[in-house]
Structure formats: structure tokens, C-alpha cells
ZAZAVEX-173407 format. One record per residue (C-alpha): residue number from 1; y, x, z. Coordinates in Angstrom, 1 decimal. Layout:
<sites>
+------+--------+--------+--------+
: resi :  north :   east :     up :
+------+--------+--------+--------+
:  NUM :      Y :      X :      Z :
...
+------+--------+--------+--------+
</sites>
This chain:
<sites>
+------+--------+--------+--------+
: resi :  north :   east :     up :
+------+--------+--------+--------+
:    1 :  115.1 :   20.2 :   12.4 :
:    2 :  111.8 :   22.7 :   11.6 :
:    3 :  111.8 :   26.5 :   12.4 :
:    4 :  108.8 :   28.1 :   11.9 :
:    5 :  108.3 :   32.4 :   12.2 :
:    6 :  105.2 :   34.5 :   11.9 :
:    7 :  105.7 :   37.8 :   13.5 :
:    8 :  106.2 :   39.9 :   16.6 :
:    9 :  108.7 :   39.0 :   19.6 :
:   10 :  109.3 :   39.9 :   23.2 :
:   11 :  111.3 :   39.7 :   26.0 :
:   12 :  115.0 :   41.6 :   26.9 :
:   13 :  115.9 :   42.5 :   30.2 :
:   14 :  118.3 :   39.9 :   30.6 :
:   15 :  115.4 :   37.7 :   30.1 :
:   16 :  116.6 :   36.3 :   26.8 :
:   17 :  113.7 :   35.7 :   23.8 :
:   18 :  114.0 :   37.9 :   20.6 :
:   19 :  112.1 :   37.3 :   16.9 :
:   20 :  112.3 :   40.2 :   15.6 :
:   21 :  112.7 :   41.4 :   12.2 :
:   22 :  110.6 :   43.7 :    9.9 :
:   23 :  112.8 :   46.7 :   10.6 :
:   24 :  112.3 :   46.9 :   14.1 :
:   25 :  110.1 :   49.8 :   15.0 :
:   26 :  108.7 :   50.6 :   18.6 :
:   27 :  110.8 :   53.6 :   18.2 :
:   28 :  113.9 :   51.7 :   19.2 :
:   29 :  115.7 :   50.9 :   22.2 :
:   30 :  116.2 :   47.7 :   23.5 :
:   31 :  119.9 :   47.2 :   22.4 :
:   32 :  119.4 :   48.5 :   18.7 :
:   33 :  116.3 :   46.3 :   19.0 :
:   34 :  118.0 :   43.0 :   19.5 :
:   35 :  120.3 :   44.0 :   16.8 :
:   36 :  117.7 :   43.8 :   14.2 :
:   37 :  115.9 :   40.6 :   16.2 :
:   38 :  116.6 :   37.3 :   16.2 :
:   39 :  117.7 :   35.7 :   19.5 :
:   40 :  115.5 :   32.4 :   20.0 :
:   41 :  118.1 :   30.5 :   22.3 :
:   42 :  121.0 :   30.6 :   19.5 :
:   43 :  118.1 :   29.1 :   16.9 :
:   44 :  117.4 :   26.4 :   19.6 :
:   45 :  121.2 :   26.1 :   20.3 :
:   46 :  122.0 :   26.3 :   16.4 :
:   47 :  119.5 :   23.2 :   15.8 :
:   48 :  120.9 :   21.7 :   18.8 :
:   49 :  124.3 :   21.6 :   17.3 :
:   50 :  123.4 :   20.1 :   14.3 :
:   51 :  122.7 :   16.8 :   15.7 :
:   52 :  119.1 :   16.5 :   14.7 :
:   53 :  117.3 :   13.6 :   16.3 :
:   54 :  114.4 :   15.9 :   17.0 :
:   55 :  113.9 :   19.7 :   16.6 :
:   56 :  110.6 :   21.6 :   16.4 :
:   57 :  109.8 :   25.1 :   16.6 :
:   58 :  106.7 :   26.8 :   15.5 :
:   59 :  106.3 :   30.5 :   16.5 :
:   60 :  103.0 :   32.6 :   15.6 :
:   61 :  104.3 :   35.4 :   17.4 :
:   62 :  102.2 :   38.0 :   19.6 :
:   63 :  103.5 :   37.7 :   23.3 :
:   64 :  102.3 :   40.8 :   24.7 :
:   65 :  105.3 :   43.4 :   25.1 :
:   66 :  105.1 :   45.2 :   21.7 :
:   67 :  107.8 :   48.2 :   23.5 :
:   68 :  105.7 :   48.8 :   27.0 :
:   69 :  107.8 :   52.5 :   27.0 :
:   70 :  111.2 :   50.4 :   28.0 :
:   71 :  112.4 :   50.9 :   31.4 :
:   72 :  112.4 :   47.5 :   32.6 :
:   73 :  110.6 :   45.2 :   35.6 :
:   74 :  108.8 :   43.1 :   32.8 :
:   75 :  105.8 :   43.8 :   31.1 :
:   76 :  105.5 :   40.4 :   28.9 :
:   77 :  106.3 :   39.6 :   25.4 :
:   78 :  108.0 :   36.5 :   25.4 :
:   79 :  109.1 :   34.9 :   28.4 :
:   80 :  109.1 :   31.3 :   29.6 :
:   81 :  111.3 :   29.5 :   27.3 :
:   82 :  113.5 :   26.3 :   28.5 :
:   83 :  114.1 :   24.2 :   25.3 :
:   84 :  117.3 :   21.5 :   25.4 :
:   85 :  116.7 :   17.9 :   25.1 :
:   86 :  115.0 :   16.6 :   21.9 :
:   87 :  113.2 :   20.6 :   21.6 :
:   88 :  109.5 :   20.9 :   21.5 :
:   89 :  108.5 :   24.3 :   20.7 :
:   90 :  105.1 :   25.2 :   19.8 :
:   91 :  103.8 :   29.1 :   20.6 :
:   92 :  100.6 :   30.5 :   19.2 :
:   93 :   99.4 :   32.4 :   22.7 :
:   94 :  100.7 :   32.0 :   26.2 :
:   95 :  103.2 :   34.8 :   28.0 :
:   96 :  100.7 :   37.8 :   28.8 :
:   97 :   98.3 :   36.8 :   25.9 :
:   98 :   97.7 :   38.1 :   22.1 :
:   99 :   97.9 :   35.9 :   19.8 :
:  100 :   94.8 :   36.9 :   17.0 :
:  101 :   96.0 :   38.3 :   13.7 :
:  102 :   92.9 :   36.7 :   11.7 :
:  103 :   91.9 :   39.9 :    9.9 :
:  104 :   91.1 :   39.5 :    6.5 :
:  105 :   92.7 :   35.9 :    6.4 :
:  106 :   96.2 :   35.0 :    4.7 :
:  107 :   97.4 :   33.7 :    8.4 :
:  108 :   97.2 :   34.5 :   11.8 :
:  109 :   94.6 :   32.2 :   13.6 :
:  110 :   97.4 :   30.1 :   14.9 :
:  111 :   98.7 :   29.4 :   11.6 :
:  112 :   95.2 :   29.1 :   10.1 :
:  113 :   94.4 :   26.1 :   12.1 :
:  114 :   97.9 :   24.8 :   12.4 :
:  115 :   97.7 :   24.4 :    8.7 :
:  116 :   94.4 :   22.3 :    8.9 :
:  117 :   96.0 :   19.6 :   11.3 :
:  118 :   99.5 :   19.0 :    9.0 :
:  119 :   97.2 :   18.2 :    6.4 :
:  120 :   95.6 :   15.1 :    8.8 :
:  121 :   97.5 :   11.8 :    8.5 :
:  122 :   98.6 :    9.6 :   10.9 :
:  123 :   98.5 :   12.7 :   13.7 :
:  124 :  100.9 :   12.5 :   15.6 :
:  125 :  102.9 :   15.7 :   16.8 :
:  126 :  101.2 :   16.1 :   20.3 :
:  127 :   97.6 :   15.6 :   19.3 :
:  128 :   97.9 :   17.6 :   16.4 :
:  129 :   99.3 :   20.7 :   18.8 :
:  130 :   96.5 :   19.5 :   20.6 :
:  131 :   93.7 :   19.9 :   18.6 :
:  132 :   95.4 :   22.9 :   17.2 :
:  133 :   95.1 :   24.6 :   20.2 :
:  134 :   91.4 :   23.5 :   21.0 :
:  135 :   90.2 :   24.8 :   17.7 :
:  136 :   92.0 :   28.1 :   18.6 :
:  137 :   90.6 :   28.2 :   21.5 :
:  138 :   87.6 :   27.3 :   20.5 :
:  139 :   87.4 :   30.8 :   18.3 :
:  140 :   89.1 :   33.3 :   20.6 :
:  141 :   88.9 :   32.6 :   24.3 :
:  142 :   91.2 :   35.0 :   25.3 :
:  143 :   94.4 :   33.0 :   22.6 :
:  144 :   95.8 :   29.7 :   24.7 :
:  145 :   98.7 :   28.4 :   22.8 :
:  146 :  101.4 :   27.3 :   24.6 :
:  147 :  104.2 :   24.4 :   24.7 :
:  148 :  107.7 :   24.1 :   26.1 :
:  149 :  109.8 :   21.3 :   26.2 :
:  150 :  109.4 :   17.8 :   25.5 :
:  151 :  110.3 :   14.9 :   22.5 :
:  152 :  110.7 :   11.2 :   23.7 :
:  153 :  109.8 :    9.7 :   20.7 :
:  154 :  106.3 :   10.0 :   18.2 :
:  155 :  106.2 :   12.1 :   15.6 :
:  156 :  104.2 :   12.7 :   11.9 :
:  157 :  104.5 :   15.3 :    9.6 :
:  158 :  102.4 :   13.1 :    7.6 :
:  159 :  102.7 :    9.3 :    8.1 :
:  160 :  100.9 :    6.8 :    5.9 :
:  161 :  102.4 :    3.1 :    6.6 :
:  162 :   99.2 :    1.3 :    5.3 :
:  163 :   96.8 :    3.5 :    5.4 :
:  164 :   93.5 :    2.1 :    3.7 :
:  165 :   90.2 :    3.9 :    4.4 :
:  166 :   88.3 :    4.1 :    1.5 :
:  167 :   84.9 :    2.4 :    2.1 :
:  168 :   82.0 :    5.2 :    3.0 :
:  169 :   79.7 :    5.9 :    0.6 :
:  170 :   76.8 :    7.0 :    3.4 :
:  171 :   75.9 :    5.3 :    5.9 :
:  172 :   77.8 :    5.9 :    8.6 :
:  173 :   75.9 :    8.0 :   11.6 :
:  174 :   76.9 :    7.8 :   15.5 :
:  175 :   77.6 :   11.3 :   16.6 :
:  176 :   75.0 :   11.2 :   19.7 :
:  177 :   76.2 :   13.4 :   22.9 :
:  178 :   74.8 :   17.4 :   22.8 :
:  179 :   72.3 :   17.5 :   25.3 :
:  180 :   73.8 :   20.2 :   27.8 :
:  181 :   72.7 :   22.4 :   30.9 :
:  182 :   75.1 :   23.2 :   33.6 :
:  183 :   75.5 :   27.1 :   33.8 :
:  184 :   76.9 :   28.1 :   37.4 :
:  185 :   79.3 :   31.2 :   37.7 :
:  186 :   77.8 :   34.1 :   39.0 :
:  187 :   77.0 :   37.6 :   38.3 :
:  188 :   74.0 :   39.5 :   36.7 :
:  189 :   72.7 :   42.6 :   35.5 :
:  190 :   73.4 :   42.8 :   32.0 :
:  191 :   71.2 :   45.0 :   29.3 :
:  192 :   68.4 :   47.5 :   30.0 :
:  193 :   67.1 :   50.9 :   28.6 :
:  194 :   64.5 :   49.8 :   26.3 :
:  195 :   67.3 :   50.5 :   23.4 :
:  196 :   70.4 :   52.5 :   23.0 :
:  197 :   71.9 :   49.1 :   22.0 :
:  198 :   71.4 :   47.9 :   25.4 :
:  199 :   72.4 :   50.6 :   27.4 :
:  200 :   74.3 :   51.2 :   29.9 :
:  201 :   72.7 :   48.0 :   32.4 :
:  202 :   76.1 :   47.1 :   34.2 :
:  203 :   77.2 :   44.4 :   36.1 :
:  204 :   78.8 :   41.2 :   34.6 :
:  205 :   80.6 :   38.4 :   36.3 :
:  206 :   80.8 :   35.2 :   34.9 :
:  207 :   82.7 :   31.7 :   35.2 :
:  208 :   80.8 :   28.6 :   35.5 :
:  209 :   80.1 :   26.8 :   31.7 :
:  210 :   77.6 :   24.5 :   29.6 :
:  211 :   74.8 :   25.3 :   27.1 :
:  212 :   73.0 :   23.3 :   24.9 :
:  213 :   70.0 :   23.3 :   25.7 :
:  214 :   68.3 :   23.3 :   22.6 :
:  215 :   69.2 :   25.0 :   19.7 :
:  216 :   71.3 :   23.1 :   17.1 :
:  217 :   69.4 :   20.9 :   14.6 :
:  218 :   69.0 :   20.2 :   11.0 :
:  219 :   69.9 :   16.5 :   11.9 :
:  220 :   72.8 :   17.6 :   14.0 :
:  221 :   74.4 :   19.8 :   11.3 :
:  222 :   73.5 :   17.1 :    8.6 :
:  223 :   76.1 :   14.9 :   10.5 :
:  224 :   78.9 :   17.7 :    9.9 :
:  225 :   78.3 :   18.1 :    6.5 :
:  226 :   78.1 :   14.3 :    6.0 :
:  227 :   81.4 :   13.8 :    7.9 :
:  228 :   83.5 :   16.7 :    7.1 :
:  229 :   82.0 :   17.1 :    3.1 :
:  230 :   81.4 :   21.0 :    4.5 :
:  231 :   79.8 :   23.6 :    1.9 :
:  232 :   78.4 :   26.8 :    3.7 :
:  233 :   78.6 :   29.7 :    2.7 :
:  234 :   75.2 :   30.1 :    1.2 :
:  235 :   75.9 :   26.7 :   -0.9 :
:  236 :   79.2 :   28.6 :   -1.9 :
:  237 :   77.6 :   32.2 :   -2.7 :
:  238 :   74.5 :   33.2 :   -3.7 :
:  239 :   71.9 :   31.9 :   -0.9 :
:  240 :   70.5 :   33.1 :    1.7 :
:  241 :   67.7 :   35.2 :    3.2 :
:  242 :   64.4 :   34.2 :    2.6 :
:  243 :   61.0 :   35.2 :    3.3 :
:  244 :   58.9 :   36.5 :    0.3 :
:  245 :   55.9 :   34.2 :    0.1 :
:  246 :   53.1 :   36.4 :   -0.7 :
:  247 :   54.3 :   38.5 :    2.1 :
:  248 :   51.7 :   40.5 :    4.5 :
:  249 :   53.2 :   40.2 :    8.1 :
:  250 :   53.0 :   43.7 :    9.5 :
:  251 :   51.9 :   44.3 :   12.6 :
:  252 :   55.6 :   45.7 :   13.5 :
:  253 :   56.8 :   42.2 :   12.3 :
:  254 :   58.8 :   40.7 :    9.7 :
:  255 :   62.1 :   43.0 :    8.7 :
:  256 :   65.1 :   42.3 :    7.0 :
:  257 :   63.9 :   44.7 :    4.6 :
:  258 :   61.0 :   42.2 :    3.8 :
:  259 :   62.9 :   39.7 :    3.1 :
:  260 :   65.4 :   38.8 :   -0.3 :
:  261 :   68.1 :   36.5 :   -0.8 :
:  262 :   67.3 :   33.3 :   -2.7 :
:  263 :   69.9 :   31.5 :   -4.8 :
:  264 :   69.8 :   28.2 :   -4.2 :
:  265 :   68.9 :   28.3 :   -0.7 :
:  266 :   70.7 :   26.5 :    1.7 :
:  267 :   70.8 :   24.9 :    5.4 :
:  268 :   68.1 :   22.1 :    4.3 :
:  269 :   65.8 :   24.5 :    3.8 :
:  270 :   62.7 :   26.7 :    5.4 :
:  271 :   62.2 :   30.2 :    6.3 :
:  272 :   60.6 :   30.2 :    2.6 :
:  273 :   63.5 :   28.5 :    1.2 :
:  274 :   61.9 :   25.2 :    0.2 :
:  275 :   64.1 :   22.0 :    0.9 :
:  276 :   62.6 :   20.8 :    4.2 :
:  277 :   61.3 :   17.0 :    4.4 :
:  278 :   63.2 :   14.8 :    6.8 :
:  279 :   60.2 :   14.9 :    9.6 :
:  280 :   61.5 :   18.3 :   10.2 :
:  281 :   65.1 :   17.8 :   10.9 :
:  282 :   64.7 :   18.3 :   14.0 :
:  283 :   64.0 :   22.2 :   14.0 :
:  284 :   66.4 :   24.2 :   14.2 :
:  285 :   69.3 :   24.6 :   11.6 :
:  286 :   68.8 :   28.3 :    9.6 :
:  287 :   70.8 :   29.9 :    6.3 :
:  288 :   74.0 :   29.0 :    8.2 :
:  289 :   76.6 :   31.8 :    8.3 :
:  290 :   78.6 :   32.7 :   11.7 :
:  291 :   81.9 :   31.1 :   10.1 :
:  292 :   79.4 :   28.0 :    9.3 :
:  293 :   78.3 :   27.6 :   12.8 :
:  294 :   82.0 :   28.3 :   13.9 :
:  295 :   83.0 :   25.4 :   11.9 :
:  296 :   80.9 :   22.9 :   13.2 :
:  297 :   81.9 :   23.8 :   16.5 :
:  298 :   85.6 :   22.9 :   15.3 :
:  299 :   84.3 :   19.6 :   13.7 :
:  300 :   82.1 :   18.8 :   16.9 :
:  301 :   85.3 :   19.8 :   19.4 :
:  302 :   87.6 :   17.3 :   17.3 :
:  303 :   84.9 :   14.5 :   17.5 :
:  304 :   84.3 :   14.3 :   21.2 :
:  305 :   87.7 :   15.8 :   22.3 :
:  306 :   85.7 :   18.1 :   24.3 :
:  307 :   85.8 :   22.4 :   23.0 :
:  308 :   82.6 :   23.5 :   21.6 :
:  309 :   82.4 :   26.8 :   20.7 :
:  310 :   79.7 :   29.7 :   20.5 :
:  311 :   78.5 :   31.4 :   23.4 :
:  312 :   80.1 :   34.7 :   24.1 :
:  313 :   77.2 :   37.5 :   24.1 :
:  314 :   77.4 :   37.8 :   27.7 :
:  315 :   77.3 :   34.4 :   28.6 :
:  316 :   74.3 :   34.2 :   26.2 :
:  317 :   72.3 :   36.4 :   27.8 :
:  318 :   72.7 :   35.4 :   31.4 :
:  319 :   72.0 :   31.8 :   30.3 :
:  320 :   68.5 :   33.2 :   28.9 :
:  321 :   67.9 :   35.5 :   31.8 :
:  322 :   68.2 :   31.9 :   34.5 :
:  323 :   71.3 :   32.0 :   35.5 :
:  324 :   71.5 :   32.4 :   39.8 :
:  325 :   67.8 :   31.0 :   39.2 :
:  326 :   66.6 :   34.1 :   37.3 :
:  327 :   63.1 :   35.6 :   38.3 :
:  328 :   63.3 :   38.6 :   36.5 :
:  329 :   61.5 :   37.6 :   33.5 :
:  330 :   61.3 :   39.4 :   30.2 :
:  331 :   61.1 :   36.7 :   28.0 :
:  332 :   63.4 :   33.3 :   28.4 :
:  333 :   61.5 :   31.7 :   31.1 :
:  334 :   58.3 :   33.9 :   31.2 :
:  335 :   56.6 :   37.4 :   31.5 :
:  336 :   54.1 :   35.7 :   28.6 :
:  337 :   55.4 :   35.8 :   25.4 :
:  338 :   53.0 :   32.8 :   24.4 :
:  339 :   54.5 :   30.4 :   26.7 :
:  340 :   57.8 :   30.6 :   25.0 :
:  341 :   57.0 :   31.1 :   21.5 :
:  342 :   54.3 :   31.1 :   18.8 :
:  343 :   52.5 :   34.5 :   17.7 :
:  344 :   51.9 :   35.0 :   13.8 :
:  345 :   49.3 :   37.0 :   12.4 :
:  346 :   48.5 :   38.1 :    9.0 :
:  347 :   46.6 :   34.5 :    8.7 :
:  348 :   49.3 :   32.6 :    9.8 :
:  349 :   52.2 :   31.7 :    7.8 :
:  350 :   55.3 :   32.1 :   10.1 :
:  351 :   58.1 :   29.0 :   10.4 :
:  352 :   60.0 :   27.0 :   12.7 :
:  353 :   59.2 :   24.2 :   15.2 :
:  354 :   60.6 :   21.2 :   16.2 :
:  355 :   63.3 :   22.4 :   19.6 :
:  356 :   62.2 :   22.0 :   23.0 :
:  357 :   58.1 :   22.6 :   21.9 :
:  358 :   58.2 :   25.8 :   24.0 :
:  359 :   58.2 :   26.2 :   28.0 :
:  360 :   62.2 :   26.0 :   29.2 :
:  361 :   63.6 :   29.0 :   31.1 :
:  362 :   64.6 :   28.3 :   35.0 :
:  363 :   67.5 :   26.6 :   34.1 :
:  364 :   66.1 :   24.4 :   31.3 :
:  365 :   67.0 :   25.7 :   28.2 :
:  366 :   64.3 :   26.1 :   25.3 :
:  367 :   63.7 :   28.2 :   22.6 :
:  368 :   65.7 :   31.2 :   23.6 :
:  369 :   63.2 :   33.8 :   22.6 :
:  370 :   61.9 :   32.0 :   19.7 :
:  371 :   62.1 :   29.7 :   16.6 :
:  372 :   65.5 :   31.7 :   15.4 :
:  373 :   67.8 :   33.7 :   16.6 :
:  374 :   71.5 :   32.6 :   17.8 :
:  375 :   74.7 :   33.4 :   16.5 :
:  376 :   77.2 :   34.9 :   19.5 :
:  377 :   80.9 :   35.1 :   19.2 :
:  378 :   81.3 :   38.7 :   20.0 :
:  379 :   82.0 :   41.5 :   17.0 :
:  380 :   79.4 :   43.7 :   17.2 :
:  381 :   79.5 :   47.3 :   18.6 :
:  382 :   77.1 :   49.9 :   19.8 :
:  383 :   79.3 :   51.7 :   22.8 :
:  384 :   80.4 :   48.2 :   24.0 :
:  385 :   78.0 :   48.4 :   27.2 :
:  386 :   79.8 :   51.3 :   28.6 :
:  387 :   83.4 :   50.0 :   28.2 :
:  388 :   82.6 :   46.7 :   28.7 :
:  389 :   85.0 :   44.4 :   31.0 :
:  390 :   83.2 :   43.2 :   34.6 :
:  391 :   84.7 :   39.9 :   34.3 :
:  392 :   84.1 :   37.6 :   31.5 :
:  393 :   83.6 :   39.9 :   28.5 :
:  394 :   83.9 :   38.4 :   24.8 :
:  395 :   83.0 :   41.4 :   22.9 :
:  396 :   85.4 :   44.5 :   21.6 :
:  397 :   88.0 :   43.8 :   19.1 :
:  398 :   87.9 :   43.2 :   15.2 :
:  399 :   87.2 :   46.5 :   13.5 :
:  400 :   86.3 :   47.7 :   10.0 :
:  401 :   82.7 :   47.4 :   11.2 :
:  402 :   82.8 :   43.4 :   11.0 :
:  403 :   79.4 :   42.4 :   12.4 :
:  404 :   79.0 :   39.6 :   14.9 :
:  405 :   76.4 :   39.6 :   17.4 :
:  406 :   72.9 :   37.8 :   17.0 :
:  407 :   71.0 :   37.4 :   20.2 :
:  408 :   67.4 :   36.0 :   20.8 :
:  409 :   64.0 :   36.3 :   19.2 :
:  410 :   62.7 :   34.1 :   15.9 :
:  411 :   59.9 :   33.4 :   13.8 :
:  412 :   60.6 :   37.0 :   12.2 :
:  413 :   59.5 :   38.8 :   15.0 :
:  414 :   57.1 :   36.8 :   16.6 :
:  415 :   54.4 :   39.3 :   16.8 :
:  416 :   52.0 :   41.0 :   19.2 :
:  417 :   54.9 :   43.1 :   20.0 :
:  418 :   57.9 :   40.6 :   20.7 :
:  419 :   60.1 :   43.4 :   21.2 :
:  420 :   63.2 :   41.0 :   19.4 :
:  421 :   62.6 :   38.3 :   22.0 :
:  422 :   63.7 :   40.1 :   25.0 :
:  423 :   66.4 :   38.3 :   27.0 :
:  424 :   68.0 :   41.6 :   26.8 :
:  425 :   67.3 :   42.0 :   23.1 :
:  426 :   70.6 :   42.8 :   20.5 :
:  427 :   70.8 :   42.5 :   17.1 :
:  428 :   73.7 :   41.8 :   14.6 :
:  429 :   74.6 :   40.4 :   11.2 :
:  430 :   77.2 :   40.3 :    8.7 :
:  431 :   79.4 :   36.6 :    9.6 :
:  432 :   79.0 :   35.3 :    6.1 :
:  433 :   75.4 :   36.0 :    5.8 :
:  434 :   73.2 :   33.1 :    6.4 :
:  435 :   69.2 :   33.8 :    7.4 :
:  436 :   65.8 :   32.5 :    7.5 :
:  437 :   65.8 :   33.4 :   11.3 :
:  438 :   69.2 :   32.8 :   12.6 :
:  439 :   70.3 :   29.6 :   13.3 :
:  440 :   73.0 :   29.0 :   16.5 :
:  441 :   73.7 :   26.6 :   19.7 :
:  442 :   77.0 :   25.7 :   21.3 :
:  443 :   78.4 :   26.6 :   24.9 :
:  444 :   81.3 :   24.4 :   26.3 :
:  445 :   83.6 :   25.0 :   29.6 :
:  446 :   84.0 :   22.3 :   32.2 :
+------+--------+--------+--------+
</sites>
């Protein structure tokens, strides 16, 4: 048997699990509540009865209590459920946790990539929850989804009996291991009052994780597109940023107003948007959107079985400021703008190099101040600073204003005045936009 629900649910007082309908209001009180709700232990019990060899559920429900004003001990959603024998129920967040609406998507994030692993064949049941919740994970750290109970035998929602691979038509490419620096937890001081985006500095404490330590390539995102058949955004719409060629860098530097979209232009390309030759695959990967560098850190989390995902703004910046090892720097790794990136003049025409040309910062990760900027998880919003969590921040929550967080200087503002390559540095961008100085690198937790 299959049950699946999309909705709200929480917990009675006599520690039973409700689904509840669309005409439940927060209004209510409990009893006239679980009138209008669905009681999950008679759905497990009615599958039961029925004799079904195996029984799944599926619930993309919201486990934080949605009726905190009830006089009771609990403050959860959805409690701990006990399935019966032959019961393996699948839950989009864990008790205590919110399980992310998706705005602006069809289905909730659960659902979302849920619907990506049915579509897989040959996956069976447990991996496919598996990789379900890794990619989940993967996009909101704070969404774990949970499983309760247990099935003794395999399962496929889509089983090919002979399945024949049909024979590659590139050749096919070894995914090499992302070169990565460990990150230790600790805590720092986080922003500074050169902007009113950076204010107020406060104190942020974070777990331990990894960072790549160089920024993501063109040869590395070649690979995803080559495995997975991916089309990015700017492939899809009309292009990307570019910079105007005739263009005389000012001495304030390169703007966004000085730059135009280009049809046409796409992640094979230069800052100018001409199609890069393969000697320079290994600069960094631009014109890629925040949802393109979110899905390659999907692809690269199903390939090694490890979760990628992008750095949260905090983490992001304490990585560039040293870590425990910082010395105070202004720049990633120096005081000297020139030992961590490239100055362009009004001579000079301005583009990327190949990663890892510049001095590394104390804990070994280059091109943090220059070459492009990096896409962060985190929505973007000015107040933040001053509201901000101590412990492990990942940014405010989805709002009308939609912008994600872009973090670390590029070859757009790589003038006398570096003022964009400050560790401490914010800037932000719309997530399908892709740019001639914002390219992205990856963050895993041990």
C-alpha cells in the first residue's frame, strides 16, 4: 500500500499524530481540531488491515507545532511515530524541524526532490529516501528528513528486469575527488563598519566543516553537464552578464551598470562572453546562476555519496578570514591586495586566471578575494547582522525580496580600491542570474 499527503500536521495531547485537513484553522481547539484531521495511526492500521505485503507512507508535512497557543506539555508538531511490521514511513523534516515550502515551486522541497529519485530506475526504496534526504539537505540545512519503521524486503518504484545501458556517446570522464581544506569549529568576529551591509560586527560560532579549496572549474562543471545533460539557466534564457568590450575601466571599478546581458552566453564562456579555449578550463566556472551551482552540488553529492552543498554566508566568510588561524587580514590571506589578486587598469583588459595562481589564505584556500565572486546559500537581507543567530546562521528566511548572497571579490572590482575584495565584503544577486564575475565553490560537513 502507498499513502502520500502534503500538508500541515502535529501532535495531540494524548500523543497521537494528526494530518490535518484544509479547514482546520489555528483558531480551533484541539478536539474540533482532530475532528477535521486525519489520525495517522488508523491510516497505518487501515493499510495494516488490508494485508499488504508492504506499506509506505510519504508525508511532506511541517513538524513544528502549527497551534503553539494549546495548553499542553508539548511544543512539537509531529511526534515520534511507531509504524507496525511491514510500515516504512517516510517524513519530509524531523520532530522540532520545518520542513521548507519551496516558494515559487509547484512542491514543497521534500516533494521536489522526492519526485527526482522515483523517476531513477533500479533504486531501490532505501537509497532513494537516501539520496532524497541528502539533496534536501544539501539545500536547507536546517530540513533533516526523517524515517520510522522498517521493510524486510527490497523495494522499486521503478524496476527494469534487463536493464541495457545505452552505449555513451562521450567519452566517459572519472569524476576526480574535490580538493578540500579542513575548517575547524570555532568562533569569530563577523562583519565590520566599513558598510551598512556589514554592520553590526557580532560574534558567530561555528561547527567544524570542509571547503574547497579552489573555486569550482570550467573542467569540473563540464563533467556535470556531460553527465547529467544539465542546461543552465543562461543556456535556457537569454544569457548572461557580460562585459562591454570597448569598455573604459573606471577608476571606481567595473559596475553592474557597465555591464549587459549577452544572448548566447553561457558557462564555456569569458568575462567578454567569448567561448573559452580548452587551455582555460581550469579557471574558474562564471554565467552560472545560484540554482545552477545548487544543482551541481546535488549531482556531485549523488556521485560520491558524500553532501556537497554551498557555503552558508557565515561559514564563507570565516573560511576567508583563516579560520582559528586568522591574523586579522583585510584581504583573504593578506593586508596587500596584490598578493591575492591581479589589479586592472585602463590598459589592461580584465579576466580570469587559472585557480590557485594567487597567495592562499592561512588555512589554504585560494582565490577568495579574487578571480569571481562566490555564490552563498543565504537569501539576502540588509538588517540580517543585527538579528542574526550566534550559532550556525544560514541566512533569514525566503521573502518577496528573493536575492541570495554573493560573497568575495572578482575581476570586476579588481582595482586600486579593492573595496569588493574585503573578507568582510557583501554583495547579492538575483538566483537565476548568471555573471561574468560570479562563479561558486562547495563546503561539505564531516
Amino acid at each position: 500500500g502507498l499513502f502520500y499527503f502534503a500538508g500541515h500536521g502535529f501532535e495531540s495531547s494524548d500523543n497521537l499524530n494528526y494530518l490535518m485537513s484544509v479547514e482546520v484553522r489555528s483558531s480551533l481547539n484541539e478536539t474540533m481540531a482532530k475532528r477535521k484531521s486525519l489520525c495517522l495511526n488508523d491510516v497505518m492500521s487501515s493499510m495494516k488491515e488490508a494485508n499488504s505485503h508492504t506499506n509506505i507512507l510519504l508525508v511532506d508535512a511541517c513538524r513544528n507545532n502549527p497551534f503553539r497557543g494549546w495548553d499542553r506539555n508539548t511544543a512539537s508538531g509531529l511526534g515520534a511515530v511507531n509504524a507496525p511490521s511491514g510500515t516504512i514511513a517516510f517524513f519530509a523534516a524531523s520532530p522540532g524541524q520545518t520542513a521548507s515550502e519551496n516558494a515559487g515551486q509547484r512542491n514543497g522541497l521534500f516533494t521536489q526532490e522526492l519526485l527526482k529519485q522515483l523517476r531513477q530506475p533500479n533504486l531501490e526504496l532505501i537509497s532513494m529516501f537516501k539520496n532524497t534526504a541528502r539533496a534536501v539537505k544539501g539545500k536547507n540545512t536546517r530540513q533533516t528528513p526523517y524515517q520510522a519503521g522498517f521493510i524486510t524486503d527490497d523495494f522499486y518504484f521503478k524496476r527494469t528486469d534487463t536493464p541495457t545501458p545505452a552505449p555513451p556517446t562521450k567519452p566517459v570522464v572519472d569524476l576526480e575527488p574535490v580538493a578540500m581544506v579542513s575548517i575547524a569549529e570555532g568562533s569569530f568576529l563577523m562583519g565590520s563598519n566599513k558598510s551598512d551591509y556589514e554592520k553590526p560586527i557580532h560574534r558567530v560560532t561555528l561547527s567544524s566543516f570542509r571547503m574547497a579549496k579552489y573555486e569550482t572549474t570550467v573542467a569540473e562543471f563540464e563533467r556535470f553537464v556531460e553527465a547529467t545533460e544539465y542546461k543552465t539557466e543562461a543556456e535556457k534564457g537569454e544569457g548572461s552578464y557580460t562585459i562591454n568590450a570597448g569598455l573604459t575601466i573606471p577608476s571606481s571599478g567595473l559596475q553592474y551598470g557597465d555591464a549587459k546581458t549577452q544572448s548566447g552566453v553561457n558557462w564555456r564562456c569569458d568575462a567578454y562572453g567569448k567561448i573559452r579555449p580548452r587551455s582555460e578550463y581550469n579557471h574558474p566556472v562564471m554565467h552560472v546562476s545560484w540554482n545552477d551551482a545548487v544543482a551541481y552540488c546535488e549531482w556531485l553529492t549523488l556521485k560520491t555519496g558524500r553532501t556537497y552543498r554551498l557555503p552558508t554566508e557565515a561559514e564563507w566568510e570565516y573560511a576567508a578570514r583563516g579560520g582559528q588561524q586568522s591574523r586579522g587580514t583585510i584581504y583573504a590571506g593578506s593586508n596587500d591586495f596584490k598578493e591575492v589578486g591581479w589589479i586592472a587598469d585602463k590598459t589592461q583588459r580584465t579576466g580570469t586566471r587559472a585557480v590557485g595562481q594567487t597567495k592562499p589564505n592561512e588555512l589554504g584556500l585560494h582565490d577568495m578575494s579574487w578571480n569571481v565572486s562566490e555564490w552563498c546559500s543565504d537569501f539576502f537581507e540588509k538588517g540580517y547582522y543585527a538579528i542574526s543567530p550566534g550559532s550556525n546562521p544560514t541566512g533569514p528566511p525566503a521573502t518577496d525580496y528573493k536575492w541570495r548572497i554573493v560573497r568575495g571579490g572578482s575581476i570586476g572590482g579588481n582595482t586600486n580600491d579593492p573595496h569588493s575584495a574585503r573578507v568582510a565584503s557583501r554583495s547579492f544577486l538575483q538566483p537565476d542570474a548568471g555573471s561574468y564575475s560570479v562563479g561558486f565553490r562547495v563546503v561539505s560537513v564531516p
